[in-house]
C-alpha positions in Angstrom: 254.6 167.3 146.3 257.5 168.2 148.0 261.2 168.7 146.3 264.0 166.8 147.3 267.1 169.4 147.2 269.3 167.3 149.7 273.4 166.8 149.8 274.3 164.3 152.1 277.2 164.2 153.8 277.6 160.7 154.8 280.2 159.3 157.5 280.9 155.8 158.4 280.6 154.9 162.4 284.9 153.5 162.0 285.7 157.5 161.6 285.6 157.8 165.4 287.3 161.3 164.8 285.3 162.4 162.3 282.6 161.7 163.9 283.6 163.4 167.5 284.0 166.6 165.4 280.3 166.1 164.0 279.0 165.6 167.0 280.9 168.7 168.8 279.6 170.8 166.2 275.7 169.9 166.1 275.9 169.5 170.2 275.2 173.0 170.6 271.7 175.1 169.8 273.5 178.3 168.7 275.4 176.3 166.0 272.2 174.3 165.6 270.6 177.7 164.9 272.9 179.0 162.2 272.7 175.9 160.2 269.0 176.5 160.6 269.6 180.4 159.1 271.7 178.7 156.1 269.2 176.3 155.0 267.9 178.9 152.3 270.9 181.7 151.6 274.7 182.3 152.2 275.0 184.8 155.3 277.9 186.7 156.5 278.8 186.5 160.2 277.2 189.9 161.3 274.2 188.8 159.4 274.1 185.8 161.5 274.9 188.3 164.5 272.4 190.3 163.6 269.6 187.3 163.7 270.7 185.4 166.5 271.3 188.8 168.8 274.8 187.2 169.9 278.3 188.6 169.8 280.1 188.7 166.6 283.1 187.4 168.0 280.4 184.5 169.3 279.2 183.5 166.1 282.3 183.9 164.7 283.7 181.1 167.2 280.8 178.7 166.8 281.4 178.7 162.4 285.2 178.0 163.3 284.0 174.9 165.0 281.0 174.3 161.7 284.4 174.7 159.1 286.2 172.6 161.1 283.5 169.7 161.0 282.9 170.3 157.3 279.2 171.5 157.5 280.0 175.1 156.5 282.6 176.6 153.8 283.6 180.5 153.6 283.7 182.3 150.5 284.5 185.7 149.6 282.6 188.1 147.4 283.2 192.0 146.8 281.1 194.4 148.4 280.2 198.4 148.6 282.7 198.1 151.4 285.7 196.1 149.8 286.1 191.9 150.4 283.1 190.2 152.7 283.0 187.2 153.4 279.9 184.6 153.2 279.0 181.5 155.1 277.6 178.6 153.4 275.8 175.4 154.5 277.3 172.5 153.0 275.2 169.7 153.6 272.0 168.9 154.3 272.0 165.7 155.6 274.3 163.9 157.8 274.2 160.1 157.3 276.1 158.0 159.8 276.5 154.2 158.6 276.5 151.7 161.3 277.9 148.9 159.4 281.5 147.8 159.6 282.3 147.8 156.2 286.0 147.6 154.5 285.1 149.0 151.7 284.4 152.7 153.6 287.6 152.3 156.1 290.2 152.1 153.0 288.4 154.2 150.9 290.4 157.1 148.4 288.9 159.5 146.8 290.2 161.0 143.5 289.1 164.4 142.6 288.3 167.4 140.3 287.3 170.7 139.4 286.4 170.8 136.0 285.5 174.6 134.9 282.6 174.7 132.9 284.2 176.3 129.8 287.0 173.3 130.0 284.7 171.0 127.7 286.1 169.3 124.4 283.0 168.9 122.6 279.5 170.2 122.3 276.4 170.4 120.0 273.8 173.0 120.6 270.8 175.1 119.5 271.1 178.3 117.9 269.8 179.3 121.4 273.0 180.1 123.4 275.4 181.8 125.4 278.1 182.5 127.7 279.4 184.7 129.7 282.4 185.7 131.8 282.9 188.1 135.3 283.4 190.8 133.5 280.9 190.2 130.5 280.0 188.5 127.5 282.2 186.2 125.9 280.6 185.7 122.3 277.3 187.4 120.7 273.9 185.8 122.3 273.0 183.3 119.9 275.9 182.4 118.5 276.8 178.7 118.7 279.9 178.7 116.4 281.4 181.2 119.2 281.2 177.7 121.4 284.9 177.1 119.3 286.7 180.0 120.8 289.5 179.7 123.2 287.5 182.3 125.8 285.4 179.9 126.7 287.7 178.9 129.2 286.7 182.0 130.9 282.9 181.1 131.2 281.3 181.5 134.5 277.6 181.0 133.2 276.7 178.8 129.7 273.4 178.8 128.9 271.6 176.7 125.9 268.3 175.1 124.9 268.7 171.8 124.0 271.8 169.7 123.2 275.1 168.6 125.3 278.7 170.0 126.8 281.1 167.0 127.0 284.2 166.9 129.4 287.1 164.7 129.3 288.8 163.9 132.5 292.2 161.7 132.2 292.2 159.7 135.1 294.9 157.3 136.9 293.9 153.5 136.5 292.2 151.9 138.8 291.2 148.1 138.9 287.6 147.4 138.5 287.3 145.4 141.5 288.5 148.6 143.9 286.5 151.1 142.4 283.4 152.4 145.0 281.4 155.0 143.9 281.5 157.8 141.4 280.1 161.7 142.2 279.1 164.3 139.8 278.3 167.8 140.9 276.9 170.8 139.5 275.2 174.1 140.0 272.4 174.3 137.2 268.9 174.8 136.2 266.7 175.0 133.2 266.6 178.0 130.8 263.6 180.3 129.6 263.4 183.5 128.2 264.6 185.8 130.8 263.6 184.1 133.9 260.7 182.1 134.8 260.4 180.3 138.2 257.7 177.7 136.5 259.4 176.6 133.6 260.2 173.0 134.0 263.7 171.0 131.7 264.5 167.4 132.1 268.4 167.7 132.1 269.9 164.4 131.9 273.5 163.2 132.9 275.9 160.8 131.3 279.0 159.1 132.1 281.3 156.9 129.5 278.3 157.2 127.0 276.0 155.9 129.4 273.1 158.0 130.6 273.0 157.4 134.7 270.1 160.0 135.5 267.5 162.5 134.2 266.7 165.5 136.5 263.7 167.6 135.6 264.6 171.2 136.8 261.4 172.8 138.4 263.0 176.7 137.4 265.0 178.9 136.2 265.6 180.9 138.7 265.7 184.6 138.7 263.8 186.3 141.4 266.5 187.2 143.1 270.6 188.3 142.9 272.6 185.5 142.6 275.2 185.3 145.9 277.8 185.4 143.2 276.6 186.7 140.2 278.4 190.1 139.5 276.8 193.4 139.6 276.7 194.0 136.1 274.9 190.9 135.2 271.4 192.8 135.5 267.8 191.5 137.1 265.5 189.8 134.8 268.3 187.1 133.9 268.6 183.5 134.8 270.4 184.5 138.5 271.2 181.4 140.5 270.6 177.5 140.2 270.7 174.5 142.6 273.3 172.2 143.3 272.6 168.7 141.9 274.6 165.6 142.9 274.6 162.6 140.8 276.4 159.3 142.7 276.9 155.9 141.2 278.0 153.2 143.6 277.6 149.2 143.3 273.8 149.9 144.8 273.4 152.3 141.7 272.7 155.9 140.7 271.5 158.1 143.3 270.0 161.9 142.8 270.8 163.8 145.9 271.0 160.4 148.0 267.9 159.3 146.4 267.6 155.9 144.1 267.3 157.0 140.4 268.2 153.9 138.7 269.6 150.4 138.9 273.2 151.7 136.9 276.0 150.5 139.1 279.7 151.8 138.7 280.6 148.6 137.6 278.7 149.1 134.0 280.8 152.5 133.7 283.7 151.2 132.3 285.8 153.4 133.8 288.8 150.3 134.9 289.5 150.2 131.4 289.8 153.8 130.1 292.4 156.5 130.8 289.6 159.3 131.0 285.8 159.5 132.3 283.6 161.3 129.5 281.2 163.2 131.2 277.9 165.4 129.3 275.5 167.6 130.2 272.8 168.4 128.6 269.0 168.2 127.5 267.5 165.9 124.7 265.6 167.6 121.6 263.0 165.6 121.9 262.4 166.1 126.3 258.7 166.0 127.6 259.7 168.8 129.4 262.7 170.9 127.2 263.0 173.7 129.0 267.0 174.1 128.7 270.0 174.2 131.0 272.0 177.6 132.8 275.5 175.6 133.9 277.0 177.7 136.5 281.0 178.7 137.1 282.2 178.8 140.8 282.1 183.3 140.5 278.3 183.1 139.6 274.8 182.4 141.1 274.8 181.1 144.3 277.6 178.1 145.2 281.7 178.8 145.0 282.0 175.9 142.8 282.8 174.3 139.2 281.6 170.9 138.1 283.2 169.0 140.4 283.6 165.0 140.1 284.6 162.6 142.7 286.0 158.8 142.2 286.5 156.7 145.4 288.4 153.6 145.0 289.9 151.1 147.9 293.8 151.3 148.4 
């Protein structure tokens, strides 16, 4: 059975400029072709040179155009030879709506980057760990080292069963405006090492209510991480997958797919000041195979937990 990895980027049919730029960017086979070269691993532009056999100062033109549409992102990481630069594919999907819908044209979106040491509360295994760029943060194993301050620092936290809770304040926003609701994280499960068959039902919650449960296939370790720093050596838990969680008035979507029937409107987020998000996996899973959470300086996506709230003006 095939795996659903997808992040859709979806654009209502009233964004006339929005969509011009879309279309500009995919209208072309070259650009076409590096999107294709993306689908699997960050690549830097003579990389992508390299593949396509075209001019560096080519390719270079054709990802100004992909930034400028929003279907790539540049990030830099250190090389043997000093600062590179990476190119990563953003989405993959592009969903237009054709309905004329209010709710899309007013839309505002509320958002944040939530580092993955920021949490205010937590109960996990002896299992355990975190660590920084430059190394460890606390002894392996140690789950009272959860309380220190450095865990702001974390760029990887890694445990076998149990939760990280995050607080968010938020501004307040009237029930009858709020839209949808997007969590986002780079994650996988957690086995000794690394094993690419090791399967961990990780479930999401939001205001104590639990919107999905994603069963990671892996943790993955078969290769570098794009971000992961040298010293971090093979045979550990390198990269994991972005996952996006979205609850709008339909319901909760994984990755654009229906999950469940849980609709923003049983969040009670209108009448709190902050949105409680956790993380984590249940002692009792069919499958508890743990969780690696994933900082925006290691494994394979520049980014944090990131969370979304799109409201009407």
């Amino acid at each position: 059975m095939k795996q659903n990895y997808d992040k859709v980027l979806k654009v209502d049919i009233e964004k006339d400029k929005t969509l011009k730029v879309i279309a500009k960017a995919l209208n072309c086979k070259n650009r076409r072709d590096i999107l294709r070269l993306l689908s699997r691993n960050m690549m830097s532009v003579s990389e992508i040179s390299e593949q396509l056999h075209a001019p560096i100062s080519t390719i270079s033109e054709h990802i100004k155009i992909l930034i400028e549409a929003g279907l790539v992102s540049v990030a830099n990481k250190k090389n043997e030879r000093g600062q590179g630069k990476l190119i990563t594919r953003q989405y993959e999907k592009v969903l237009i709506s054709i309905a004329n819908s209010e709710s899309v044209v007013n839309l505002r979106s509320l958002s944040y980057n939530i580092p993955i040491g920021s949490y205010s509360d937590f109960s996990i295994n002896q299992y355990c760990g975190m660590v920084g760029t430059g190394g460890y943060i606390a002894p392996r194993d140690d789950k009272f080292s959860f309380y220190s301050p450095a865990r702001f620092a974390a760029q990887l936290i890694w445990f076998d069963y149990g939760y990280l809770e995050y607080k968010i304040p938020i501004k307040k926003i009237e029930a009858r405006k709020l839209a949808s609701i997007t969590l986002s994280a780079e994650l996988c499960s957690e086995a000794p090492g690394y094993d690419l068959n090791w399967k961990s039902d990780i479930y999401f919650e939001i205001n104590g209510k639990e919107v999905c449960l994603y069963t990671s296939p892996s943790d993955f370790g078969d290769r570098k991480g794009r971000f992961s720093p040298e010293w971090w050596h093979n045979g550990n838990t390198q990269y994991g997958l972005i996952k996006q969680i979205e609850v709008n008035k339909k319901g909760t979507f994984l990755d654009g797919n229906f999950v469940s029937p849980i609709t923003i409107n049983e969040l009670n987020i209108a009448n709190s000041p902050l949105v409680t998000i956790r993380i984590g996996v249940h002692e009792n899973s069919k499958h508890r195979g743990g969780i690696n959470i994933f900082g925006d300086k290691f494994g394979d996506y520049p980014q944090n937990i990131s969370l979304t709230i799109n409201y009407l003006e």
